[in-house]
C-alpha positions as a Markdown table, in Angstrom:
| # | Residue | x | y | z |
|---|---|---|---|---|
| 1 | Unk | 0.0 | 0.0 | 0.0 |
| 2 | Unk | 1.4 | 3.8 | -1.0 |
| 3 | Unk | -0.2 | 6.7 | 0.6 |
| 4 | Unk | 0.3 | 10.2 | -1.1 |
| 5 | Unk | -1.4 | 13.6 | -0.2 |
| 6 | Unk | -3.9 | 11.9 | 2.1 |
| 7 | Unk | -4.7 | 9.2 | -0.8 |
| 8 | Unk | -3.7 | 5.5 | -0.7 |
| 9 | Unk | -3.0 | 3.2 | -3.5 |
| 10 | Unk | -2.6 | -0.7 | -3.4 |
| 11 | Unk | 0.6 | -0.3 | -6.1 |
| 12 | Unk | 3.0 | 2.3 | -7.5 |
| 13 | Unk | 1.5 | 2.0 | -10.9 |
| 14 | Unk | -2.2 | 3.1 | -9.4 |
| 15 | Unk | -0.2 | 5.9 | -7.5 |
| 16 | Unk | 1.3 | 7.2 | -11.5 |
| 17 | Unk | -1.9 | 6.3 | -12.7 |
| 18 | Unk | -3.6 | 8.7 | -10.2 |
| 19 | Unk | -1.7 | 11.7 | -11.7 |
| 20 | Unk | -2.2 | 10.9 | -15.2 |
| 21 | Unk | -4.8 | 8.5 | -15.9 |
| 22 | Unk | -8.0 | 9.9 | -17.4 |
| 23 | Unk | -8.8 | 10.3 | -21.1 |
| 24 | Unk | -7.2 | 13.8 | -20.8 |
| 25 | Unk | -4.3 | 14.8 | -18.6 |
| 26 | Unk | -1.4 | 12.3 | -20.8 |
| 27 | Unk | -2.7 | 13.9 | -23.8 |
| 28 | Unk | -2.2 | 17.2 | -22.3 |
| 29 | Unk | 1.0 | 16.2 | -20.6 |
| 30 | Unk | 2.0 | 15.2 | -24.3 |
| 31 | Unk | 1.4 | 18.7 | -26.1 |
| 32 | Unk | 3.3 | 20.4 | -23.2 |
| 33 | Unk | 6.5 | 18.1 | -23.2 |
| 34 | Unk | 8.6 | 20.0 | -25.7 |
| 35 | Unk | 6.6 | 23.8 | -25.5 |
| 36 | Unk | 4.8 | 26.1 | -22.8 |
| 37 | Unk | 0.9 | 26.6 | -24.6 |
| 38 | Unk | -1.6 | 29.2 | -24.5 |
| 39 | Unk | -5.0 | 28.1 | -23.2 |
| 40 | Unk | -6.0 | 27.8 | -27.4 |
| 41 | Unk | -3.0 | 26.6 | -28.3 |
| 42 | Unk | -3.7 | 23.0 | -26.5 |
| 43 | Unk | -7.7 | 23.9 | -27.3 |
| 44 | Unk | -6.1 | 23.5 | -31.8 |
| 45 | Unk | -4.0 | 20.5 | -30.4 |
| 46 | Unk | -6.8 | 18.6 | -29.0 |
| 47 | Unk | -9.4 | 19.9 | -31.0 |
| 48 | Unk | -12.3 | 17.0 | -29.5 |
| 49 | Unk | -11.7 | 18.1 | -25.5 |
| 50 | Unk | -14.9 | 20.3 | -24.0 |
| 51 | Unk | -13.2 | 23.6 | -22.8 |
| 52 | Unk | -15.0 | 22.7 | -19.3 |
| 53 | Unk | -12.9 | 19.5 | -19.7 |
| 54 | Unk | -9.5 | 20.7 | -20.5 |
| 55 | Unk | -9.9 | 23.9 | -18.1 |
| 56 | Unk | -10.7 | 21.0 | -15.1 |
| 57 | Unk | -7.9 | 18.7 | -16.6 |
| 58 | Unk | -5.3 | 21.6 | -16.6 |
| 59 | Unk | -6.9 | 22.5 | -13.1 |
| 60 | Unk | -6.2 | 19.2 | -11.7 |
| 61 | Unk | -2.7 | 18.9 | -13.3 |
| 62 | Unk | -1.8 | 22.2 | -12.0 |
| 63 | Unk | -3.0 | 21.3 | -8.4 |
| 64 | Unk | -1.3 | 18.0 | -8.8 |
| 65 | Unk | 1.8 | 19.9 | -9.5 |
| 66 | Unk | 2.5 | 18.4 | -13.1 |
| 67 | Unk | 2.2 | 22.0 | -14.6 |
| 68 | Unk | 2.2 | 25.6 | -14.4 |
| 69 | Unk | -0.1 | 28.5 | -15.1 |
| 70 | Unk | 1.6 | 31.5 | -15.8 |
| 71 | Unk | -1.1 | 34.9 | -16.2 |
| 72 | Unk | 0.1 | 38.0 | -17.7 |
| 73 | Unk | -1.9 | 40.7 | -16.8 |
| 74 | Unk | -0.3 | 43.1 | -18.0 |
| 75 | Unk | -2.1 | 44.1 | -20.5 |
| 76 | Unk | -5.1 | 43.3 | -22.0 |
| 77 | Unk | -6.2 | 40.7 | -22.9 |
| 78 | Unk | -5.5 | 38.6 | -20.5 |
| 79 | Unk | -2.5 | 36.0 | -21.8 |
| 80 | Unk | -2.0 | 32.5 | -19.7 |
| 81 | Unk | 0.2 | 30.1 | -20.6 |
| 82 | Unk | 1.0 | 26.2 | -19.4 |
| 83 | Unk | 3.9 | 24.6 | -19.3 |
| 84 | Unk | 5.5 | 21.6 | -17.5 |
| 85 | Unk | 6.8 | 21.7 | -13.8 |
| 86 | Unk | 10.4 | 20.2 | -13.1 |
| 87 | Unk | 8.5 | 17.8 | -11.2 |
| 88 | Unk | 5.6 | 17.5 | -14.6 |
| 89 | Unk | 9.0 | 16.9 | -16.8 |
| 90 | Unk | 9.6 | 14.1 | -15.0 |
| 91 | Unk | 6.9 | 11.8 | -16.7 |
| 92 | Unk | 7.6 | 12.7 | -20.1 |
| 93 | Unk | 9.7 | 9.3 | -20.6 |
| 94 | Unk | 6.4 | 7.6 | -19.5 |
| 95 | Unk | 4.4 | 9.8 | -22.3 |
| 96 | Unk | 6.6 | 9.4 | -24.6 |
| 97 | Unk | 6.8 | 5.4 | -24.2 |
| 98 | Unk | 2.7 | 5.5 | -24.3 |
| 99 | Unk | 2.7 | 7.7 | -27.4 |
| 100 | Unk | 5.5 | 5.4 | -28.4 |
| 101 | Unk | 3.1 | 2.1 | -27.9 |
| 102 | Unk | 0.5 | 3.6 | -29.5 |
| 103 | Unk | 2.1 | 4.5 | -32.8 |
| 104 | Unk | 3.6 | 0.6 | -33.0 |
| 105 | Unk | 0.1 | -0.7 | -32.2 |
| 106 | Unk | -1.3 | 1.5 | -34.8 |
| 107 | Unk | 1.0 | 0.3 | -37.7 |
| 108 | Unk | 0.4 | -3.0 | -36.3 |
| 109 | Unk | -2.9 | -3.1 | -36.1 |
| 110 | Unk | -5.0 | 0.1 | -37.5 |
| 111 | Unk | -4.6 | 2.8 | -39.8 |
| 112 | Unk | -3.3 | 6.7 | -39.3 |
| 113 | Unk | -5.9 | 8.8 | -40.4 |
């Protein structure tokens, strides 16, 4: 059994699981590896998400301490922007290997469209 922030988990991989399971938060995890976004930015990249959805996915990512949300306020309008947290960069082997896996099973066994 792991505990974590008041949450237990009968195995490490549940534990990773917990911070980026979901349809959502690898995919985001995924456009963020290599760039820091604006809010449309990711909405072009992952053009089926609800905005609800990805403004709750980036919520939970941020609180989970995957990524960052940097406002400038500046001037208007209001500019935000997401990127990943040292601690966020950490995963990006693991979304890389899943993004990995599911380009081989793809060739394998679908079709790109």
């Amino acid at each position: 059994m792991y505990k974590l922030n008041g949450k237990e988990y009968p195995c490490c991989a549940s534990l990773t699981m917990g911070f980026i399971g979901g349809k959502w938060k690898t995919v985001i995890l995924y456009h963020l590896r290599k760039d820091t976004l604006r809010y449309n930015e990711l909405r072009k990249q992952i053009p089926t998400v609800t905005e609800r959805t990805l403004s709750l996915q980036l919520k939970t990512l941020e609180e989970d301490g995957l990524i960052k949300r940097k406002v400038y306020t500046s001037k208007p309008p209001l500019k935000v922007e997401y990127s990943l947290t040292d601690f966020g960069k950490t995963l990006v082997p693991v979304v890389q290997a899943i993004a990995d896996w599911g380009v081989a099973t793809v060739q394998e066994k679908g079709e790109i469209l």
